[in-house]
VEXDRENPA-242575 format. One record per residue (C-alpha): residue number from 1; chain; y, z, x. Coordinates in steps of 0.25 Angstrom, whole numbers. Layout:
BEGIN
nr; kette; py; pz; px
NUM; A; Y; Z; X
...
# end
This chain:
BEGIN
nr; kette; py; pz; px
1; A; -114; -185; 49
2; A; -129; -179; 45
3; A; -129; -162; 42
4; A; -139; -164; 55
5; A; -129; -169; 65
6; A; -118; -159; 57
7; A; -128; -146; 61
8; A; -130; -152; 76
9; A; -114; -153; 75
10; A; -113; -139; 72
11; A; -123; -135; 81
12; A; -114; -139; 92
13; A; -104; -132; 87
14; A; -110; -121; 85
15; A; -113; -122; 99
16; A; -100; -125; 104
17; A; -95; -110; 97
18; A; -105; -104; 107
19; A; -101; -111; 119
20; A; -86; -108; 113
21; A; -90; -93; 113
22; A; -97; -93; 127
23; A; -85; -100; 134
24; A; -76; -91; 126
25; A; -82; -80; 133
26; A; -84; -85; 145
27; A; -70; -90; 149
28; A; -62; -85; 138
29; A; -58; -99; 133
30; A; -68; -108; 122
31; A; -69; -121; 119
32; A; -58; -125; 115
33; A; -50; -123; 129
34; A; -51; -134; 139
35; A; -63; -144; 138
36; A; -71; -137; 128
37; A; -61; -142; 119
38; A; -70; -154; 116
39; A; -81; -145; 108
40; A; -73; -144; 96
41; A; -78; -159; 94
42; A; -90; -155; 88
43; A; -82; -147; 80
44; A; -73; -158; 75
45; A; -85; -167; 72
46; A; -92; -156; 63
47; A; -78; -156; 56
48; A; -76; -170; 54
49; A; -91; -172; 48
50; A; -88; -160; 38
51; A; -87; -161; 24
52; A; -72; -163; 19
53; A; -73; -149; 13
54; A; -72; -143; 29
55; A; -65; -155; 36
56; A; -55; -161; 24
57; A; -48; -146; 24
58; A; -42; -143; 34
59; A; -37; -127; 30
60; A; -51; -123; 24
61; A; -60; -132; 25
62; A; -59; -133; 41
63; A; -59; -117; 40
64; A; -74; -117; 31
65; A; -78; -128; 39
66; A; -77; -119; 53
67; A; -82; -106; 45
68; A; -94; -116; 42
69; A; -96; -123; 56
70; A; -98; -106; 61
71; A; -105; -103; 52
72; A; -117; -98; 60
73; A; -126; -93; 51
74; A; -127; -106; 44
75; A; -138; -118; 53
76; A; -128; -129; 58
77; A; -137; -136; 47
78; A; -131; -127; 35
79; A; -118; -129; 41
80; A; -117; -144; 43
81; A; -124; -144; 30
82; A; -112; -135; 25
83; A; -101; -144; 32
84; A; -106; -158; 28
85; A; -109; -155; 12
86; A; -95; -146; 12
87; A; -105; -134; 3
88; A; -95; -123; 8
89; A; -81; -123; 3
90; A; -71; -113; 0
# end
C-alpha cells in the first residue's frame, strides 16, 4: 500500500467517526449496532497495512496506533505517513 492510498484510508475513516457521532446523536446508537457494523472495515484495512510496531502488539501498539489514527490535528497524510514508517513509538 502507497502513504497516498493510506491518507485517503484515513480520510474515510475520519469520516466514518462523523457519521458515528451524527447517528450517535440522532438515534442513540452508533455504527457499531445493526448494519453500520460493516464500517469498521476500513478500520480493519488501515490496521493491517500498519507498520508492525502498531499491528504486531496487540496491548500497546493497537492502543498508540488508535491515539494515531484520531489524532486530528495531524493531515491523514502526517498520519498515514506515521502509521506506515512506525516514527512514534512508546
Amino acid at each position: 500500500m502507497e502513504k497516498k492510498d493510506m491518507a485517503l484510508l484515513i480520510e474515510v475513516e475520519d469520516t466514518l467517526a462523523d457519521m458515528d457521532e451524527a447517528l450517535e446523536q440522532l438515534t442513540g446508537h452508533g455504527h457499531a449496532n445493526g448494519e453500520f457494523i460493516k464500517l469498521d472495515n476500513v478500520f480493519d484495512v488501515i490496521y493491517r497495512n500498519s507498520h508492525i510496531v502498531y499491528s504486531g502488539n496487540p496491548e500497546e501498539g493497537q492502543e498508540l496506533f488508535f491515539r494515531i489514527l484520531m489524532s486530528r490535528n495531524l493531515t491523514p497524510e502526517q498520519r498515514a505517513d506515521i502509521l506506515m514508517n512506525g516514527t512514534v513509538r512508546v
